[in-house]
MARTI-802153 format. One record per residue (C-alpha): residue number from 1; chain; x, y, z. Coordinates in steps of 0.1 Angstrom, whole numbers. Layout:
! residues N
<nr NUM	kette A	east X	north Y	up Z>
...
//
This chain:
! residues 485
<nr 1	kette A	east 80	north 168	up -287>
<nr 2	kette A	east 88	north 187	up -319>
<nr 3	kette A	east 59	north 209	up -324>
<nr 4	kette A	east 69	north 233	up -353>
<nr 5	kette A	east 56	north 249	up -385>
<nr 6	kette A	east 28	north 258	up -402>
<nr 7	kette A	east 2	north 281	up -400>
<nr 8	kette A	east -28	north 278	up -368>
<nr 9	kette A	east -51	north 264	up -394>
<nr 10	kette A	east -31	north 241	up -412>
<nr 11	kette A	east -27	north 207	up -411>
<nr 12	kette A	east -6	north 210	up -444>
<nr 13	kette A	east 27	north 184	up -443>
<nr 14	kette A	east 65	north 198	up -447>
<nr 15	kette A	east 91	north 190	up -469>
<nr 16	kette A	east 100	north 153	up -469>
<nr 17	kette A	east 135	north 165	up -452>
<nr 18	kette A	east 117	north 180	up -424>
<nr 19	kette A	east 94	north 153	up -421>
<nr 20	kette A	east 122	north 128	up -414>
<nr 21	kette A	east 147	north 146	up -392>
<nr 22	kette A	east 145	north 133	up -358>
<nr 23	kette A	east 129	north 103	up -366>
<nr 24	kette A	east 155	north 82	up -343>
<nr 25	kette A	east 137	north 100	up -315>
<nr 26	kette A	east 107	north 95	up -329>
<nr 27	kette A	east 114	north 56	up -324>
<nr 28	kette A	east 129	north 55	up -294>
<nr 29	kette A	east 102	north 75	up -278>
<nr 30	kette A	east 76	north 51	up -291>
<nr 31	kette A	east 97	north 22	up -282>
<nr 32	kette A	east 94	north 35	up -247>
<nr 33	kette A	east 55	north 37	up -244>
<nr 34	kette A	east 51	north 0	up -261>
<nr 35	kette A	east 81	north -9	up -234>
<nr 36	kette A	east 58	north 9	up -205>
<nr 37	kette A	east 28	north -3	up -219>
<nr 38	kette A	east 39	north -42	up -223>
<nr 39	kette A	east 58	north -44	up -184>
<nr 40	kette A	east 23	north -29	up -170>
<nr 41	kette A	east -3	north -49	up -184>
<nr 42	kette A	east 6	north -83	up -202>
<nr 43	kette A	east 16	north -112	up -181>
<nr 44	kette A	east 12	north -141	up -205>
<nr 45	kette A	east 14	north -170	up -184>
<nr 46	kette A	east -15	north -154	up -160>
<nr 47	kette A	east -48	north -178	up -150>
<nr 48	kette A	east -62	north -147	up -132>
<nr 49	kette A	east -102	north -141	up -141>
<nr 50	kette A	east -104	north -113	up -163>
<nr 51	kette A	east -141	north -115	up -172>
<nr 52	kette A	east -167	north -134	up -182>
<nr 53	kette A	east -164	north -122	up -220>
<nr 54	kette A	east -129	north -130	up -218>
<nr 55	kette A	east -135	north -164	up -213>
<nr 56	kette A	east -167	north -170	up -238>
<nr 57	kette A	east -146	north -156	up -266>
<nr 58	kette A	east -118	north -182	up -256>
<nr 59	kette A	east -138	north -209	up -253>
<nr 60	kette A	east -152	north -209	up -284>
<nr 61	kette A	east -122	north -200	up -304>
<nr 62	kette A	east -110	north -233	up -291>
<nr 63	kette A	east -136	north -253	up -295>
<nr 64	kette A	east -138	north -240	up -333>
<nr 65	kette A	east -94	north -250	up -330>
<nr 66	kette A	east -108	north -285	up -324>
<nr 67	kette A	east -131	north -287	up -354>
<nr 68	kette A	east -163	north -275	up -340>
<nr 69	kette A	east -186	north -250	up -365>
<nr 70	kette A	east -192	north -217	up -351>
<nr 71	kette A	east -232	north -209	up -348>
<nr 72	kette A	east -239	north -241	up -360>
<nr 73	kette A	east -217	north -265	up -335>
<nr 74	kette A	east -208	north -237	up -308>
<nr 75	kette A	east -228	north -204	up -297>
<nr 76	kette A	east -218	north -172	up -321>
<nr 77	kette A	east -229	north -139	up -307>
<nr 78	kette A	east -210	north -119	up -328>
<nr 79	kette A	east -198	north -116	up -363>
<nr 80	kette A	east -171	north -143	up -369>
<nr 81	kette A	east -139	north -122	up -369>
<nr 82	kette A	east -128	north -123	up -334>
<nr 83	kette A	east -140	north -161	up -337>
<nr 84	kette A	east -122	north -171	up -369>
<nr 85	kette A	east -85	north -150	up -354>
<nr 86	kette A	east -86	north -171	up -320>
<nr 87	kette A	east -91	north -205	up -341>
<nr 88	kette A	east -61	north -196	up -362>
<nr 89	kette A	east -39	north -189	up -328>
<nr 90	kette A	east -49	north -222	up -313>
<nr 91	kette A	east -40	north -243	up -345>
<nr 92	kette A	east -7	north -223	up -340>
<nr 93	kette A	east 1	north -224	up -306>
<nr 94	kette A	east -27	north -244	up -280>
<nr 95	kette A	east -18	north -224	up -249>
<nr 96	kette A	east -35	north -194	up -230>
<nr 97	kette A	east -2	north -179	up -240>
<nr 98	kette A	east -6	north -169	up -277>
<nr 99	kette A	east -40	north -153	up -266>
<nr 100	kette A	east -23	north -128	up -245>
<nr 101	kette A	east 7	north -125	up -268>
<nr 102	kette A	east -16	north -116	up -296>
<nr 103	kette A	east -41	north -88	up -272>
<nr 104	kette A	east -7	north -72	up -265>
<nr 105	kette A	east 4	north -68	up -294>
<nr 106	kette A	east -25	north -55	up -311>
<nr 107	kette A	east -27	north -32	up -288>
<nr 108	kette A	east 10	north -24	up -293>
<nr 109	kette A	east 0	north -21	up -330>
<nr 110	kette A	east -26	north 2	up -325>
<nr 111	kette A	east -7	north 30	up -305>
<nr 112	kette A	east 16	north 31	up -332>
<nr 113	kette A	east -14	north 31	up -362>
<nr 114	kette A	east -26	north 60	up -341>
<nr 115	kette A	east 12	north 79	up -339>
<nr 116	kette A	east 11	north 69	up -381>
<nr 117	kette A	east -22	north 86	up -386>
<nr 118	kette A	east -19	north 113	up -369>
<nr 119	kette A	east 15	north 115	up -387>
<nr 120	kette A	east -4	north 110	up -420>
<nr 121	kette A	east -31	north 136	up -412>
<nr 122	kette A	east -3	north 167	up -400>
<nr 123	kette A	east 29	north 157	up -418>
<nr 124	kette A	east 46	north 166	up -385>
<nr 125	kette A	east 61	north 141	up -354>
<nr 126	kette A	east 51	north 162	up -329>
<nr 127	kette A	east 13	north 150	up -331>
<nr 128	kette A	east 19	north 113	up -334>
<nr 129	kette A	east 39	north 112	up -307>
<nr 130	kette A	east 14	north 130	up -287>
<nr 131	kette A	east -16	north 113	up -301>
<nr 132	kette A	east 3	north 82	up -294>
<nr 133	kette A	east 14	north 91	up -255>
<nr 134	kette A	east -23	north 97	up -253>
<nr 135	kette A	east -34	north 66	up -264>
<nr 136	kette A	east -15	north 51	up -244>
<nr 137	kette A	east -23	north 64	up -211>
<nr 138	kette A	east -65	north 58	up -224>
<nr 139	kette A	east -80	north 43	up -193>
<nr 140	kette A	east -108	north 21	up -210>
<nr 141	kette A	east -80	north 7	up -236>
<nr 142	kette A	east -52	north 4	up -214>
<nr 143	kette A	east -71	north -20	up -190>
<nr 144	kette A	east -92	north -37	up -214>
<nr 145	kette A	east -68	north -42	up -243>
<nr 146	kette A	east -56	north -72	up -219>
<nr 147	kette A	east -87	north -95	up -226>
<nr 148	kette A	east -94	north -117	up -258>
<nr 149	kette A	east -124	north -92	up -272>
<nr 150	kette A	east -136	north -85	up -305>
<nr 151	kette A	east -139	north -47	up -292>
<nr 152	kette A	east -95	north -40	up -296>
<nr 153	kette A	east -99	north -55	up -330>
<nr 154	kette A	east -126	north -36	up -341>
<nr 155	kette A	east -112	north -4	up -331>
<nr 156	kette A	east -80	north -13	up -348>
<nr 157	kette A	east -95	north -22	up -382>
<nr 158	kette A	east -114	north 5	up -379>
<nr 159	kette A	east -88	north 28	up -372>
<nr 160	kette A	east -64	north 12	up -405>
<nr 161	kette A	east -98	north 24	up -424>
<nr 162	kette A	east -93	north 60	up -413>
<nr 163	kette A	east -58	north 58	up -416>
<nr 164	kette A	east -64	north 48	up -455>
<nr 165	kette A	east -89	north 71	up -460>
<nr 166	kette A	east -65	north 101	up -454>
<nr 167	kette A	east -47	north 88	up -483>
<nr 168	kette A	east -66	north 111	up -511>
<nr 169	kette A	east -68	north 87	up -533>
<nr 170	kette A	east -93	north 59	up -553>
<nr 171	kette A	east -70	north 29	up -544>
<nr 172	kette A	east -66	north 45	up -509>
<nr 173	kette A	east -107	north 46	up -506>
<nr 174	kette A	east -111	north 17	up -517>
<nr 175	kette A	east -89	north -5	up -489>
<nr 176	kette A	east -107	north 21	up -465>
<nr 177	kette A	east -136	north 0	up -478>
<nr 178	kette A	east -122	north -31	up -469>
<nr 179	kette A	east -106	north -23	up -436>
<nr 180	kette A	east -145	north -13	up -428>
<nr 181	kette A	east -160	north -46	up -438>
<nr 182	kette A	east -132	north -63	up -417>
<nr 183	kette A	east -143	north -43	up -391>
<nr 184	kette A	east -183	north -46	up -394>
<nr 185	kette A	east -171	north -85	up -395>
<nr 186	kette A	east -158	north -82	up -363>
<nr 187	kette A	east -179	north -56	up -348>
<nr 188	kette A	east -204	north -36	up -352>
<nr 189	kette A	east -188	north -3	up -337>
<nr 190	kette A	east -175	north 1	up -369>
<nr 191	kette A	east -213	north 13	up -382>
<nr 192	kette A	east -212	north 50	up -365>
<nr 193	kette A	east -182	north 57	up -385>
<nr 194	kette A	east -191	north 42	up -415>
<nr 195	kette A	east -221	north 68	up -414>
<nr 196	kette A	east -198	north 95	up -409>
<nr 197	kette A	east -173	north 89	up -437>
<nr 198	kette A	east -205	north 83	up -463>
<nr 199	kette A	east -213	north 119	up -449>
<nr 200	kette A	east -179	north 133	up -457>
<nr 201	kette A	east -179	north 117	up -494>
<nr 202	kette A	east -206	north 126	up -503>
<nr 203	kette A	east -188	north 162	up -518>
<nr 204	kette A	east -163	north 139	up -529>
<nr 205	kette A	east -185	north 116	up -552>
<nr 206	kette A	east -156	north 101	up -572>
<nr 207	kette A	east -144	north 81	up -546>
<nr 208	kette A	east -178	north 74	up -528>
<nr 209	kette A	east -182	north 46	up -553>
<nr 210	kette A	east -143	north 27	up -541>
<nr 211	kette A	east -156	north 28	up -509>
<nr 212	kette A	east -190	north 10	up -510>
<nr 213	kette A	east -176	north -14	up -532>
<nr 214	kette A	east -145	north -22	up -508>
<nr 215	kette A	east -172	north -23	up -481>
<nr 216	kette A	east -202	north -43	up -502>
<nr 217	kette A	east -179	north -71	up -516>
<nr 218	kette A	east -165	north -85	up -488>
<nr 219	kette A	east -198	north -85	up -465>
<nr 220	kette A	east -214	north -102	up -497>
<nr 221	kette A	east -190	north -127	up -496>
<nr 222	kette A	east -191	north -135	up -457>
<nr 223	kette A	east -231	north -135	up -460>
<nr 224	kette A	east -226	north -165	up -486>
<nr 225	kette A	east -197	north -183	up -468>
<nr 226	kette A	east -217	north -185	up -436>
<nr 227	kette A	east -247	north -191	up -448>
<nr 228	kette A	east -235	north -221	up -472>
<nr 229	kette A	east -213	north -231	up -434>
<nr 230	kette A	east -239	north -229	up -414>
<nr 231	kette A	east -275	north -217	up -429>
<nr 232	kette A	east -297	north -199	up -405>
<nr 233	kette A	east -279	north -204	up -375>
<nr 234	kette A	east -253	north -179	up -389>
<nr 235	kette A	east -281	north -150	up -395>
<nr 236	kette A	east -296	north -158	up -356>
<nr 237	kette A	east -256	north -157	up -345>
<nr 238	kette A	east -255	north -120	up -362>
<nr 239	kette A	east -285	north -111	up -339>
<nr 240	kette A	east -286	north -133	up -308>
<nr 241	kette A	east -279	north -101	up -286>
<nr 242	kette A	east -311	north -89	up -297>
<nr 243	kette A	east -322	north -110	up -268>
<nr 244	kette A	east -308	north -89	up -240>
<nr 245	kette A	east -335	north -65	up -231>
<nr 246	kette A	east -330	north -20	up -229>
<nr 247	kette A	east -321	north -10	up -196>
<nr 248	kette A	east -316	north 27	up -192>
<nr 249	kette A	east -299	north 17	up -161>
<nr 250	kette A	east -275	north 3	up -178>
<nr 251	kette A	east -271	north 36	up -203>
<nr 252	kette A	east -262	north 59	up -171>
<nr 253	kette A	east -241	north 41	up -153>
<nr 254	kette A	east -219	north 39	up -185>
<nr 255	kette A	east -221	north 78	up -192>
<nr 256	kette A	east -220	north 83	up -154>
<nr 257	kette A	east -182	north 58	up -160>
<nr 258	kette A	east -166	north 73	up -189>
<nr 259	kette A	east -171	north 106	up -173>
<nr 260	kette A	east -154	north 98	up -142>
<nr 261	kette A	east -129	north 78	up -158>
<nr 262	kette A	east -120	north 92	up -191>
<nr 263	kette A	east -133	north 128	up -191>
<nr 264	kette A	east -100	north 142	up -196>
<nr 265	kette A	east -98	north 121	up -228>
<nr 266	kette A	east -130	north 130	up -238>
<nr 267	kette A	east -129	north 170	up -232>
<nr 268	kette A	east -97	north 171	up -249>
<nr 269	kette A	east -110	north 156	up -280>
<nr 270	kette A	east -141	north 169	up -284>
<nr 271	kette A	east -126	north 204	up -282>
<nr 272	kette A	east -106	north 193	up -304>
<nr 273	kette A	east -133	north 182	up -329>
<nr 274	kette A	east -148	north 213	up -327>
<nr 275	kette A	east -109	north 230	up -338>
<nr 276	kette A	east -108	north 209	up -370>
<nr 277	kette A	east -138	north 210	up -377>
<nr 278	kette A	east -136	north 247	up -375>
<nr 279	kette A	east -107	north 246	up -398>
<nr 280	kette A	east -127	north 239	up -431>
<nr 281	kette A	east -102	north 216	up -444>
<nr 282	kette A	east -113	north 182	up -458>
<nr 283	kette A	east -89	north 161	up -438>
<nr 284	kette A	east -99	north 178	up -409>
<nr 285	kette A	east -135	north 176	up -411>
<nr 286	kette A	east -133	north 138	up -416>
<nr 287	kette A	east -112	north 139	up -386>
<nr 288	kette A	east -138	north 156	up -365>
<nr 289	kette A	east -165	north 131	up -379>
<nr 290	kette A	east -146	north 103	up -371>
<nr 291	kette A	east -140	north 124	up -334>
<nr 292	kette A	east -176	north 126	up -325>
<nr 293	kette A	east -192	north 95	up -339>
<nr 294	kette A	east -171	north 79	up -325>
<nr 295	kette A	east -188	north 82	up -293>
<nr 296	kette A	east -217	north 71	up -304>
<nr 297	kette A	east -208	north 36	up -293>
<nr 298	kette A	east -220	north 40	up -260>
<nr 299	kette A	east -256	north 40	up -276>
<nr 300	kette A	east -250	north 2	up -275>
<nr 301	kette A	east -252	north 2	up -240>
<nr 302	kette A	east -288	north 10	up -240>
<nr 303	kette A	east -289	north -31	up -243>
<nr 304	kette A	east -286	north -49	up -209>
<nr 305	kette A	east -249	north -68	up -208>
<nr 306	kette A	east -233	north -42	up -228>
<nr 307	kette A	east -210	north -20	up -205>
<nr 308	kette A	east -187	north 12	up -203>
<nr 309	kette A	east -152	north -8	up -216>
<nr 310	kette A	east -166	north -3	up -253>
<nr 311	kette A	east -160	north 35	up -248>
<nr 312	kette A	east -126	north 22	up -260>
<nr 313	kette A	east -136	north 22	up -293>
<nr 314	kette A	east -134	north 63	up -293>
<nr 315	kette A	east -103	north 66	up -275>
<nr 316	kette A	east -77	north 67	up -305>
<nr 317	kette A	east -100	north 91	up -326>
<nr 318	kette A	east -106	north 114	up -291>
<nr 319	kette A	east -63	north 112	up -290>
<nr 320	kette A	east -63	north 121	up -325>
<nr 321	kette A	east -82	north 152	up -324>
<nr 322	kette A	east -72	north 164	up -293>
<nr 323	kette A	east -32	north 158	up -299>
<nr 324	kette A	east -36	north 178	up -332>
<nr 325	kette A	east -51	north 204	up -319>
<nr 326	kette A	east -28	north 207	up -292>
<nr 327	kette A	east 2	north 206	up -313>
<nr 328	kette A	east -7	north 232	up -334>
<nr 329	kette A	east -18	north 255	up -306>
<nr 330	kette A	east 15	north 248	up -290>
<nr 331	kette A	east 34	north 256	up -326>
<nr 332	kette A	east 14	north 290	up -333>
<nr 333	kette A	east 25	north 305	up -299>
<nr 334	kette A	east 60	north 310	up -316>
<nr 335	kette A	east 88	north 308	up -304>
<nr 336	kette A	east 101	north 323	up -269>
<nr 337	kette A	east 118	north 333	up -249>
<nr 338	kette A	east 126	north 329	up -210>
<nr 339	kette A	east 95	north 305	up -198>
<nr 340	kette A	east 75	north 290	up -220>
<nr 341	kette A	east 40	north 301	up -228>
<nr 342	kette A	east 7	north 283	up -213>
<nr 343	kette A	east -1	north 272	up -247>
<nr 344	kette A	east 34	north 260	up -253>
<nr 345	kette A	east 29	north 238	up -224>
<nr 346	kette A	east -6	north 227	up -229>
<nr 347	kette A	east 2	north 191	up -247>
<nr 348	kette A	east 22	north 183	up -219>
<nr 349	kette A	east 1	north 193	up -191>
<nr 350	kette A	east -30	north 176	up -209>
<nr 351	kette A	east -5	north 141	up -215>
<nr 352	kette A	east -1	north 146	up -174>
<nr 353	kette A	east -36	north 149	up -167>
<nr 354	kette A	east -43	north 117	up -194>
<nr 355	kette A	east -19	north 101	up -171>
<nr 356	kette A	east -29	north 113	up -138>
<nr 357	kette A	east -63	north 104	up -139>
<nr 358	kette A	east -55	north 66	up -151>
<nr 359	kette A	east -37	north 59	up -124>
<nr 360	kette A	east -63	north 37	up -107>
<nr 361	kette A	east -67	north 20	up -148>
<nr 362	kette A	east -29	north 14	up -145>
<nr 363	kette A	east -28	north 0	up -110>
<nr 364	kette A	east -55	north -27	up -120>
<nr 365	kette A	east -39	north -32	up -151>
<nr 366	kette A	east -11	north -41	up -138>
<nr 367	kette A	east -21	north -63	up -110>
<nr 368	kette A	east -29	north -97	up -117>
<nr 369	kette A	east -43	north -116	up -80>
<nr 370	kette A	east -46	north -153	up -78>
<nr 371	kette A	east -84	north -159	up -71>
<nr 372	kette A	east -82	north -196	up -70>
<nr 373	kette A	east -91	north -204	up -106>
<nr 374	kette A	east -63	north -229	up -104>
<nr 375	kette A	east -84	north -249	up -80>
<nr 376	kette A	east -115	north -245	up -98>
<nr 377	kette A	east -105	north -257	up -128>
<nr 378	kette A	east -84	north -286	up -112>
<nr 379	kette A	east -119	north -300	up -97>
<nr 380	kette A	east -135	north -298	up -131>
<nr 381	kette A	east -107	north -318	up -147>
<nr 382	kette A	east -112	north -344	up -116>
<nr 383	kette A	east -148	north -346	up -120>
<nr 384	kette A	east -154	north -346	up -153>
<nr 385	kette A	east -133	north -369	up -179>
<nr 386	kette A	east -122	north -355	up -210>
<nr 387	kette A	east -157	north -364	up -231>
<nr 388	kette A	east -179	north -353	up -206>
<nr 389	kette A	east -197	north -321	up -206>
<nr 390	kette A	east -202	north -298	up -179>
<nr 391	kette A	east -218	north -267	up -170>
<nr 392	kette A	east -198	north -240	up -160>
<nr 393	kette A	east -187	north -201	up -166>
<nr 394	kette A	east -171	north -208	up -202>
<nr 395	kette A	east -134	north -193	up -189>
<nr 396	kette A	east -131	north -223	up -165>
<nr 397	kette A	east -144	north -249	up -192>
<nr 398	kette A	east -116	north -234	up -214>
<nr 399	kette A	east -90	north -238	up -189>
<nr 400	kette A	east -101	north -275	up -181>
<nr 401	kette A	east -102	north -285	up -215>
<nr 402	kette A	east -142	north -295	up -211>
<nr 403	kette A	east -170	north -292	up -234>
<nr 404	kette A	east -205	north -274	up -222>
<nr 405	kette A	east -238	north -281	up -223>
<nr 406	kette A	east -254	north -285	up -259>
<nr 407	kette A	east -239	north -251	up -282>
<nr 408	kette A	east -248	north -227	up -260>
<nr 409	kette A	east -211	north -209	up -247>
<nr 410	kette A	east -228	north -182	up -234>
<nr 411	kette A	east -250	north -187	up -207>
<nr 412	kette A	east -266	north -155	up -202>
<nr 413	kette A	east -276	north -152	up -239>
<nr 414	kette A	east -291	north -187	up -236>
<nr 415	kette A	east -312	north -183	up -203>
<nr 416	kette A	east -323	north -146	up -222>
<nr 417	kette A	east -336	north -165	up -253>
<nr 418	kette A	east -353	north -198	up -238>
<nr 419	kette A	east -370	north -168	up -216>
<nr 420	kette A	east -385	north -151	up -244>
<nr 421	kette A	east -397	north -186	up -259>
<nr 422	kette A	east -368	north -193	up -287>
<nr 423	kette A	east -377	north -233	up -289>
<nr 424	kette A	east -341	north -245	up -297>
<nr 425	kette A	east -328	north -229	up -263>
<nr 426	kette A	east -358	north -237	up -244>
<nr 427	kette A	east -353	north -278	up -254>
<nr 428	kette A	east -318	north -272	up -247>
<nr 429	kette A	east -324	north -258	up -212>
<nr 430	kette A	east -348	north -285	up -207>
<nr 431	kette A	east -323	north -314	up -214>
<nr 432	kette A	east -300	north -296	up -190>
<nr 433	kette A	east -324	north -297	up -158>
<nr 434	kette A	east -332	north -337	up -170>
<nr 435	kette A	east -296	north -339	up -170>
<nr 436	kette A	east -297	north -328	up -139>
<nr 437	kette A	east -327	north -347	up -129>
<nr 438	kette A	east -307	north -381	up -131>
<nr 439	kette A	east -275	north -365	up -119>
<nr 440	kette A	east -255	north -369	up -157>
<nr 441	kette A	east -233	north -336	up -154>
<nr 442	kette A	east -201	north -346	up -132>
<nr 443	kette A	east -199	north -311	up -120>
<nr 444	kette A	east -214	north -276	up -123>
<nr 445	kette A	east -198	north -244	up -116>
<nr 446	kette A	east -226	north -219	up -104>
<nr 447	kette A	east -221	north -188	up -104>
<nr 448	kette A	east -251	north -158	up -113>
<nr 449	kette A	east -256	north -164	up -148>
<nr 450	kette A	east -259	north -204	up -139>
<nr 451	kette A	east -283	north -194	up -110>
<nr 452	kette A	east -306	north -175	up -133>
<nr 453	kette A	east -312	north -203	up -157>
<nr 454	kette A	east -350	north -217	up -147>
<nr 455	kette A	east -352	north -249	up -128>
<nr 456	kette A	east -316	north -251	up -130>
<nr 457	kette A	east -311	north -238	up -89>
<nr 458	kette A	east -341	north -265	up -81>
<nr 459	kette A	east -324	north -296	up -97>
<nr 460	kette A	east -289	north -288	up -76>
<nr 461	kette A	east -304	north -285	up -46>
<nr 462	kette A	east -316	north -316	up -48>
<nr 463	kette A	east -297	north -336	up -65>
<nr 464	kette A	east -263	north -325	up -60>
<nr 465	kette A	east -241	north -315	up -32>
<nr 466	kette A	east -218	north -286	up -25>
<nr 467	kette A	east -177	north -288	up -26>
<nr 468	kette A	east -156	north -269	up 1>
<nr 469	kette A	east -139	north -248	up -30>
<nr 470	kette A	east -144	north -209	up -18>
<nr 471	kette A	east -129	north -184	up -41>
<nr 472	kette A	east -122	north -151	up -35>
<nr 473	kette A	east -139	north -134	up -68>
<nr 474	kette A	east -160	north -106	up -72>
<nr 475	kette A	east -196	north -115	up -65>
<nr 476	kette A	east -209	north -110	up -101>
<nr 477	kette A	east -180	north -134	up -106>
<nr 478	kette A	east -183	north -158	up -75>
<nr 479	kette A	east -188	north -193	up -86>
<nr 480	kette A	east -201	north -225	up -67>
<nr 481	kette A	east -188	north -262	up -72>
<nr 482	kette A	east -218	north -290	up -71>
<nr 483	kette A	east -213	north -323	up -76>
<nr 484	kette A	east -240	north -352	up -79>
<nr 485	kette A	east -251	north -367	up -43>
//
């Protein structure tokens, strides 16, 4: 990696000249890490059970590719970005395919918006190569970039805001704006950073007023558009996971994860939050913001359903920090003689360690075991013709090509809310167990989420019958096939 120039407190760029020299190198070593990164982890014609969100988002993106309106027609839990980006890959292309296509290459997209902004911030190649390498090699993102989640998009979006941002000027700020409303219209991960970047313009009052507007306009506009699409189902779609309760169970075991898993990561960049911030320099201090709110997103897990994999969202701005301040450690040691210096070697002993310690991400990343989903979904497609509904873990009534009960994809969300008294889910949940009653669903694929619906366990017991399908899932996955007696 080149790791020249400049002074130990300087993130200042070189001469244009400088700045390109090498670049073939540049490319080829990127190329490499997309080439590693692909061959690992995306197998496109794979049926293997990812996770239940997985399967939700796909569902629904279908459904919406068949005509259906999201919150109004089919259950929104989110912001409509990740919703509104599936549709348009289904009109394209109505295979499982395209999905994983487009997961890997965002993720292909983002290690190199992470090599360019790193670039951007240090003028150097030395940094974006290593911010990029590890990026890479980030445990939560490596695994997780896989699935079809809003949580890759959001981080990339919001990362293309930083990256504009570092572009010191109005126009600059103001599609740093927009990249953020994108973002809070996907996800909203983006909010922690958003609050960090009003903090750092707030010395910088003549572009604090680009940014708000780049950021005001565009939620304005998708506040009217789904409200005119689908009134106040769109406002209870922005909140429905205000139905999952606070578990403080939950909160550990996510800190107690992404310090066994990522701590390497995470040391690395918060010392390396703390060296920019320490610099004084305005790009730097953003930088550091962006470093330790960043984290911030494992707050979210506080709510019940909400895991450790969103720690992914702080991965690229942890790389950043950490691969600048290793680069520029490594370039103020000089230049030597005989054996290199300990702080000559440090970026690649860190990128080691990175990769050492997502070893175990890498081996489940890259191994994709047939769990009998196959055979799960070809007993729905018996059982159920294709204008019947059917109740089932939204994954396997995506693969079938069947619709579910009433709007309500998500079947955790829906037993939550009729739970706490919502009336439209509660009448929904009470037309499932009549449905049930006078044995109108063709088949139901039980798994815990199904179980914990009430009067739901009841009604199969006694009016349907068990098939002789056993898969080979996790338990929190494990699914049941009933079909009426």
């Amino acid at each position: 990696m080149d790791l020249e120039g400049g002074t130990p407190r300087s993130l200042g760029p070189l001469p244009l000249a400088r700045r390109l020299a090498g670049a073939p190198i540049l490319l080829v070593a990127l190329a490499l890490l997309l080439a590693a990164y692909w061959l690992l982890v995306i197998r496109t014609g794979s049926h293997a059970y990812l996770d239940y969100v997985d399967g939700y988002y796909l569902y629904v993106a279908h459904r919406m590719a068949q005509g259906a309106a999201l919150y109004s027609g089919v259950m929104g839990v989110q912001p409509p970005g990740i919703y509104v980006v599936g549709a348009a890959l289904f009109r394209l292309h109505d295979q499982l395919a395209i999905i994983r296509v487009y997961s890997g290459v965002l993720h292909c997209v983002t290690i190199l918006m992470v090599a360019a902004t790193a670039f951007r911030a240090s003028g150097r190649r030395g940094p974006g190569l290593l911010a990029a390498a590890l990026y890479t090699f980030a445990p939560y993102g490596l695994i997780w970039s896989r699935t079809f989640d809003p949580n890759p998009l959001v981080t990339f979006l919001s990362l293309c805001s930083l990256f504009a941002l570092l572009g010191d000027s109005r126009r600059s700020t103001f599609a740093a704006g927009v990249l953020g409303a994108l973002a809070l219209l996907t996800k909203v991960w983006y909010l922690p950073v958003a609050v960090a970047t009003l903090i750092w313009l707030v010395r910088r009052r003549e572009r604090l007023a680009p940014f708000l507007a780049g950021l005001i306009v565009p939620l304005a506009l998708a506040g009217v558009i789904g409200s005119l699409g689908a009134g106040r189902d769109f406002w209870q779609g922005m909140l429905v996971q205000d139905a999952s309760p606070f578990s403080g169970t939950w909160f550990e075991s996510s800190i107690y994860h992404v310090l066994a898993d990522d701590w390497p990561l995470l040391l690395l960049g918060l010392a390396g939050t703390r060296w920019l911030w320490r610099s004084g320099a305005s790009r730097e201090r953003l930088l550091a913001l962006w470093g330790i709110w960043s984290c911030l997103v494992l707050v979210a897990t506080i709510k019940e359903g909400t895991a450790w994999p969103v720690f992914q969202f702080a991965e690229p701005f942890l790389a950043l920090s950490a691969a600048l301040m290793l680069a520029r450690s490594a370039a103020g040691a000089g230049v030597t003689r005989g054996p290199w210096t300990l702080r000559e070697l440090a970026p690649y002993i860190a990128l080691a360690l990175v990769a050492f310690v997502s070893l175990p991400s890498v081996r489940a990343a890259s191994t994709w075991p047939n769990s009998g989903e196959d055979r799960l979904v070809a007993a729905v497609r018996t059982a159920a013709a294709p204008g019947d509904q059917g109740l089932a873990p939204p994954f396997y009534l995506y693969l079938a090509g069947r619709r579910g009960v009433d709007r309500y994809a998500d079947i955790n969300l829906w037993g939550l809310q009729a739970r706490k008294g919502d009336p439209r889910a509660m009448a929904a949940l009470a037309g499932l167990v009549r449905s049930l009653d006078t044995r109108s669903i063709p088949i139901v694929l039980e798994d815990s989420r199904v179980q914990a619906l009430p009067g739901v366990s009841a009604a199969l017991e006694i009016h349907y019958r068990r098939l002789n399908l056993h898969d080979t899932l996790p338990s929190d996955r494990s699914v049941v096939a009933w079909v009426p007696r």
